[in-house]
N, C-alpha and C positions, 0 to 999 in steps of 0.2 A: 857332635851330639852331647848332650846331657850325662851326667855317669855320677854313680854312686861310688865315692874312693874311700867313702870308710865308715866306722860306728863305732861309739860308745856306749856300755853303759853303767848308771852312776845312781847314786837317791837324788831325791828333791825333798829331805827333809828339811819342814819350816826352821830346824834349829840352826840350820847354816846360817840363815840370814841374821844369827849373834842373839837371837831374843831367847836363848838358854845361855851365854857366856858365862863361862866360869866353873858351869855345874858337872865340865864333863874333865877327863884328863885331861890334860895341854896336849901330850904328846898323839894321842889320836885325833884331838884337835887339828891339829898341824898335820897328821897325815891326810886327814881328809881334804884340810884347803888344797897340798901339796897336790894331791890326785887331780884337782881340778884345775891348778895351775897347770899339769902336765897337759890335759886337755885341750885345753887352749892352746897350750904351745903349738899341739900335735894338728890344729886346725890349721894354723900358718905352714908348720910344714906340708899339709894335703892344699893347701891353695884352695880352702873350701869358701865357697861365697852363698852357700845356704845349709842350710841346718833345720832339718824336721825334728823337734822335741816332740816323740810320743811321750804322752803320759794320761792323767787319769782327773777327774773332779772330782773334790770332796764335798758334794753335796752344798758348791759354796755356787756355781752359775747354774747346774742343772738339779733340778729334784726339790720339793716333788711335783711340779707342775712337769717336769719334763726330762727324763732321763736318755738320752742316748745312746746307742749301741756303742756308734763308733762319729766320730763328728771332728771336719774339718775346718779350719778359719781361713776364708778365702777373701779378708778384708782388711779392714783397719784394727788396730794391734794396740793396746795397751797395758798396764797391771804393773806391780799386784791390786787385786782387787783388798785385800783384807786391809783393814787398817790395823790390825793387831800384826802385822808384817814389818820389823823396822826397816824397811828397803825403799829409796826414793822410787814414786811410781814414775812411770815415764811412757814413751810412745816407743812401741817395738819394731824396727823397718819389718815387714812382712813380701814376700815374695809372692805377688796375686797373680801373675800368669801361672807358672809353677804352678799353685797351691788350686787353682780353677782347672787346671790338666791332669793333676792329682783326681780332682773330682769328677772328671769326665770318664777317665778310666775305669773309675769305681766302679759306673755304670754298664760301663763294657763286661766288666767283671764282677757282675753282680753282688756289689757291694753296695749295702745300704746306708751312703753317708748321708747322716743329717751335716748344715755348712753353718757356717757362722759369717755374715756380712760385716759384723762389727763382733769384738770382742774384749772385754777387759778378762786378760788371764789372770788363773789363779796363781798363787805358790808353786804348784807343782810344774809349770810353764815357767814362771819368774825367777827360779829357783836357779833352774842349768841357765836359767838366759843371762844371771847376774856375773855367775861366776865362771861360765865358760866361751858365753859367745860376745857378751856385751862389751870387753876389750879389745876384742877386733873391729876395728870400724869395717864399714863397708858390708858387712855380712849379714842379712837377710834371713827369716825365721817362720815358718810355717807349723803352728799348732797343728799336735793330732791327738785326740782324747780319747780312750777308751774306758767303757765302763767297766771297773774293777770292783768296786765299791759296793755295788748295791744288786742283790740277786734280782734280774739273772745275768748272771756274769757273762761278759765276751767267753766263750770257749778259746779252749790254750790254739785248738786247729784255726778257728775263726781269727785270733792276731795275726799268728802267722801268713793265714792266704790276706788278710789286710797289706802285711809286709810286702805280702810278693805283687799286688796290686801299684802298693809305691814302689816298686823299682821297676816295673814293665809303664809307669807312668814317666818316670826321669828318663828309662831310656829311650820313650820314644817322642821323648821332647825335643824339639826342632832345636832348641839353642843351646850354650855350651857350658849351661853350669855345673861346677862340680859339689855333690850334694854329700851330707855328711849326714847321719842318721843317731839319732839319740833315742834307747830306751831307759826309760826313770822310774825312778820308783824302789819300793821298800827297801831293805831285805824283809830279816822278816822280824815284824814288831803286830802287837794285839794293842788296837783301840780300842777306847773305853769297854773294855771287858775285861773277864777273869784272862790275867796271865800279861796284862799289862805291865809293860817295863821287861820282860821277860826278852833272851835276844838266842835266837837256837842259832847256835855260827856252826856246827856240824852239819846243818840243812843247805844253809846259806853256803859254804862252800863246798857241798857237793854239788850245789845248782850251779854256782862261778866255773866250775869245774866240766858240768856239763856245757857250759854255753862255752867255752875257752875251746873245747872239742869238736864245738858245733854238732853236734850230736839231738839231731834233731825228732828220730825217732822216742829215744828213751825220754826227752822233754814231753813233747806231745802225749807220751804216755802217764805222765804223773797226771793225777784228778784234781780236780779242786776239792774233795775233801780231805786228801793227801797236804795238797798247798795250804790249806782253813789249818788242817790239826798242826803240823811240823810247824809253820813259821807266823800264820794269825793272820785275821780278817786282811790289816795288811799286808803281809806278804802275797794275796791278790793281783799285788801293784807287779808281780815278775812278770805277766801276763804281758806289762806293755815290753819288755824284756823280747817276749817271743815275737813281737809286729816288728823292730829293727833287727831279730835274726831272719824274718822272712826277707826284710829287703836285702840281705847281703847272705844270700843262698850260697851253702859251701864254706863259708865265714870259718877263720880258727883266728883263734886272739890268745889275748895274754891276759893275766889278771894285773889291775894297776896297785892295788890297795882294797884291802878289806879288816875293817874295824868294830867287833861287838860292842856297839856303844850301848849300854843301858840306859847313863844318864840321858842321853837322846832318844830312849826308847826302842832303838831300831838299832838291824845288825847292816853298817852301811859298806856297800861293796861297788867296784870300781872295775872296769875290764874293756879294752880294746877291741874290737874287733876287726876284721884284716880281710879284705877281700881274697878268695884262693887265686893262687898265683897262676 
């Protein structure tokens, strides 16, 4: 059968893909590549041959003709869509039995996924796929977007039962992949608003800290105007953080890397997650 043997999670800030070079320290530079070099490594060591990227739109394929709750890609794969992304676009292998059994489940579980038939992803998809999964050939990718961005927010409880929908999906998939779980997004940075550039690492590592513990009560308990004030419209983005703690229920990890980057705007943080033994 099917089985979930691990998770990450990491930013998708556009600045990785080099269109900020220069502007930030080298040496957090280099930790942040290093953190996603480790990732990848740790994907070969798990023998993983697909990878769910949760993450989130920035109002660049949904909105406002159409905002989603939560929405899966059960097709054809490509991106980045932005042209202002210095990254060759390309075609993404995508995993469509997976990713249609994903979406059957939902159902069972009263989960209201909108799907995507065809897809060009954004950044925040493009992002982990450049520098974590796109080295390993062979390995397979299934978009999961949650709205973080634009009120009304997925609830922190609503990612999490999302999470535990995908993994009661992988496990009772007839065939033998082993699937690897990615939550992306912030820490915590404020878009075009007051307090832009601004980067609270005291917030951001009490949350690294919280998910390392898997501590899934006192998460579920922090508000979204707790998440808005402490780390910014951005820091929103931990929310897809909580849909790969629901798939990997009981989870403790490790922190890999965390970097208060100003000049990237965001405080970017990096942390494994470990199935319990």
């Amino acid at each position: 059968m099917a089985e979930i043997v691990g998770g990450f999670l990491m930013p998708h800030n556009p600045a990785l893909s080099g269109m900020l070079k220069g502007l930030a320290d080298q040496a957090q530079e280099d930790t942040v590549f290093k953190a996603f070099e480790h990732i990848a490594a740790r994907l070969v060591e798990l023998r993983a041959d697909t990878v769910i990227i949760i993450s989130d739109d920035h109002y660049t394929n949904f909105g406002p003709h159409c905002i989603p709750s939560c929405l899966i890609a059960v097709g054809d794969l490509d991106g980045p869509i932005e042209d202002w992304i210095p990254l060759e676009k390309g075609m993404i292998p995508n995993n469509e039995p997976l990713a249609r059994h994903i979406l059957a489940q939902g159902g069972i579980d009263r989960i209201d996924w909108s799907f995507a038939k065809a897809l060009t992803v954004e950044h925040a998809i493009a992002i982990p796929y450049e520098f974590a999964v796109k080295a390993n050939p062979g390995l397979k990718t299934i978009p999961v977007y949650l709205n973080c961005t634009q009120r009304p927010f997925v609830s922190n409880q609503r990612a999490y039962e999302i999470g535990e929908s995908i993994r009661r999906a992988v496990e009772s998939w007839p065939g033998n992949e082993r699937v690897v779980i990615f939550g992306t997004g912030g820490m915590s940075h404020w878009v075009g608003c007051p307090g832009m550039g601004h980067v609270n690492a005291a917030f951001d590592l009490r949350m690294l800290d919280l998910f390392v513990k898997g501590d899934v009560d006192a998460l579920l308990a922090i508000s979204d105007e707790e998440i808005l004030r402490e780390s910014g419209n951005g820091g929103m983005e931990i929310k897809n953080w909580y849909c790969a703690l629901g798939a990997l229920p009981q989870a403790k990890g490790e922190i890999i890397a965390y970097e208060a980057m100003e000049a990237w705007l965001t405080g970017m943080g990096f942390a494994e997650l470990k199935n319990a033994a």
